[in-house]
MIDREN-842327 format. One line per field, with one value per residue (C-alpha): chain; residue number from 1; residue in one letter; y, x, z. Coordinates in steps of 0.05 Angstrom, whole numbers. Layout:
kette = (A,...)
nr = (NUM,...)
rest = (a,...)
north = (Y,...)
east = (X,...)
up = (Z,...)
This chain:
kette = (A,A,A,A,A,A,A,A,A,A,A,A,A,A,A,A,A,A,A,A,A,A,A,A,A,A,A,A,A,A,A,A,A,A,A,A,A,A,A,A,A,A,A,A,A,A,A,A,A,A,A,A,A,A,A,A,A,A,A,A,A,A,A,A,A,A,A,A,A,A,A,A,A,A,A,A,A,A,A,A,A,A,A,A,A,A,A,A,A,A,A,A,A,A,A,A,A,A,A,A,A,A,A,A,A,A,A,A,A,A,A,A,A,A,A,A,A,A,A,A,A,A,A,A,A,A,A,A,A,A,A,A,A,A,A,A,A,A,A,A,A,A,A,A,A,A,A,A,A,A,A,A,A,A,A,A,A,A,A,A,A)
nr = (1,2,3,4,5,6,7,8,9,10,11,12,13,14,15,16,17,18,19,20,21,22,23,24,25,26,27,28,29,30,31,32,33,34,35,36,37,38,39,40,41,42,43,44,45,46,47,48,49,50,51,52,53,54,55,56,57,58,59,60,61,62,63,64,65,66,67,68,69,70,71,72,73,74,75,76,77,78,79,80,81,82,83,84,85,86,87,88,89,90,91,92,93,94,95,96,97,98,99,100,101,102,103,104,105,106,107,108,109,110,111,112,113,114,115,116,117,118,119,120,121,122,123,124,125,126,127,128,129,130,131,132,133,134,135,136,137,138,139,140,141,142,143,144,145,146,147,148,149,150,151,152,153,154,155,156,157,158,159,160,161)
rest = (x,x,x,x,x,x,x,x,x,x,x,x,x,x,x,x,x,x,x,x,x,x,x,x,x,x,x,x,x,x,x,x,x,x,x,x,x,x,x,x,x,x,x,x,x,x,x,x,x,x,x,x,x,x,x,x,x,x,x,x,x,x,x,x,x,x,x,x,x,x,x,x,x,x,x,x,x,x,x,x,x,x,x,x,x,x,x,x,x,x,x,x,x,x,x,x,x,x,x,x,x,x,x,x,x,x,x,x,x,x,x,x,x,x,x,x,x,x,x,x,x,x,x,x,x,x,x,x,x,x,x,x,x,x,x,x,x,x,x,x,x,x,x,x,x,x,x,x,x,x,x,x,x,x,x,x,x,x,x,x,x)
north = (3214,3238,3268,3318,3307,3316,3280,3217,3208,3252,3279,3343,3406,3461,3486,3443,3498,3501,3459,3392,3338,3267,3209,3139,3083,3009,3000,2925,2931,2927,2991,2996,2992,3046,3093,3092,3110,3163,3196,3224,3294,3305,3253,3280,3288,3215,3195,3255,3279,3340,3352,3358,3375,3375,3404,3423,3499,3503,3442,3402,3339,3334,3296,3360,3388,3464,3440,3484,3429,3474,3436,3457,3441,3427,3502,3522,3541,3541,3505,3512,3468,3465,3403,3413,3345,3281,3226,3158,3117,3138,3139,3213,3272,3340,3397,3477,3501,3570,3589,3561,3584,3554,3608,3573,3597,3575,3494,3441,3371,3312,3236,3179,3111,3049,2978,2933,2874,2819,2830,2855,2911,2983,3040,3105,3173,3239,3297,3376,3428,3495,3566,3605,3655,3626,3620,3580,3529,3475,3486,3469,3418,3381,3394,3372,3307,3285,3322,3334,3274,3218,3212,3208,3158,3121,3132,3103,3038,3021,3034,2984,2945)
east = (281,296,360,387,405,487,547,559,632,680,640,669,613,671,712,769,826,797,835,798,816,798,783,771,764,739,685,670,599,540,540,467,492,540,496,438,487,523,465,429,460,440,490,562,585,591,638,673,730,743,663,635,555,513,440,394,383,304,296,254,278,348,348,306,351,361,364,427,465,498,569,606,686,736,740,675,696,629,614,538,531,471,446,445,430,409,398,389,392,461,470,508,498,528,535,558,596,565,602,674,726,778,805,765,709,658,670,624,632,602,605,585,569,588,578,643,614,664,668,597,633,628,668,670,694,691,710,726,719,738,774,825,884,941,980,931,914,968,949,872,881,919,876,816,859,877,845,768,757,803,800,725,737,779,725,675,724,731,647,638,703)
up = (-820,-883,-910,-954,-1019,-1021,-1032,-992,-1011,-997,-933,-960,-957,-959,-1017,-1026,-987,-929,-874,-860,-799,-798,-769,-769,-727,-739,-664,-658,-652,-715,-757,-725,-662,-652,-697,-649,-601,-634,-673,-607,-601,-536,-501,-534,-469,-452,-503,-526,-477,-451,-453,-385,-408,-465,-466,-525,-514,-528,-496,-561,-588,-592,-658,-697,-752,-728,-663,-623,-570,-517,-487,-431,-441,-392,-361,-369,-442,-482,-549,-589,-646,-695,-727,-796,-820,-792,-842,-807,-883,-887,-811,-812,-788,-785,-744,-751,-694,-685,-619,-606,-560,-609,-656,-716,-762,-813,-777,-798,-761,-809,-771,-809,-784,-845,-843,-847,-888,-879,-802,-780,-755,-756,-796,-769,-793,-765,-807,-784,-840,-814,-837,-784,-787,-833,-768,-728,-787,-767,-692,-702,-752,-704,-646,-681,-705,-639,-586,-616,-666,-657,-578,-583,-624,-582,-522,-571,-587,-515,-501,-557,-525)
């Protein structure tokens, strides 16, 4: 599939103020490997905690850029994400959170899948771009830190093991 024409490094799409989380994790499987793994959008809810489902909404191919993923949290708390971009050459994709019970706005999610050349391994980071009340910033940076971004990537180090 093809992709869009924007900046691979930073994974930045926002204007530099807005709060941003990250992640990173080295997974000891082939950059291939975990990307055809991670790129399906459709099966979030087996390696991201706290995510109990995950269905495409119109029911088409999961992988279509446009496509809305519907997740049901811990709670029944409802996320929808749309997949803005899919590009397999650079193995990332992103999506826009459009419904969110987190007091966030405006949140794009960009994961990106790198080869580690001296170890055959794979490199990869997760970034949250997002705006929210001045007094909720610190909260949801750190949430998306620890709770959203880097504990799926822990799930997805132990999957790879």
């Amino acid at each position: 599939m093809g992709g869009v024409d924007v900046p691979r490094h930073p994974l930045s799409f926002r204007e530099a103020h807005m709060p941003e989380s990250y992640a990173s994790a080295v997974i000891n499987a082939s950059a291939e490997e975990v990307w055809a793994y991670v790129r399906d959008p459709g099966n979030l809810s087996r390696w991201r905690p706290g995510i109990e489902t995950c269905a495409i909404e119109d029911g088409g191919p999961p992988d279509r850029v446009g496509a809305v993923r519907r997740l049901i949290g811990v709670g029944d708390r409802v996320f929808r994400e749309r997949l803005t971009r899919l590009d397999d050459a650079a193995r990332c994709c992103s999506f826009d959170i459009i419904d969110c019970p987190l007091p966030v706005r405006d949140c794009r999610t960009t994961i990106r899948v790198a080869p580690v050349t001296d170890t055959g391994q794979a490199f990869v980071e997760w970034r949250a771009e997002f705006t929210a009340d001045a007094a909720d910033e610190r909260a949801m940076t750190a949430t998306f830190d620890q709770a959203v971004l880097g504990s799926a990537l822990d799930l997805l180090r132990r999957r790879f093991g």
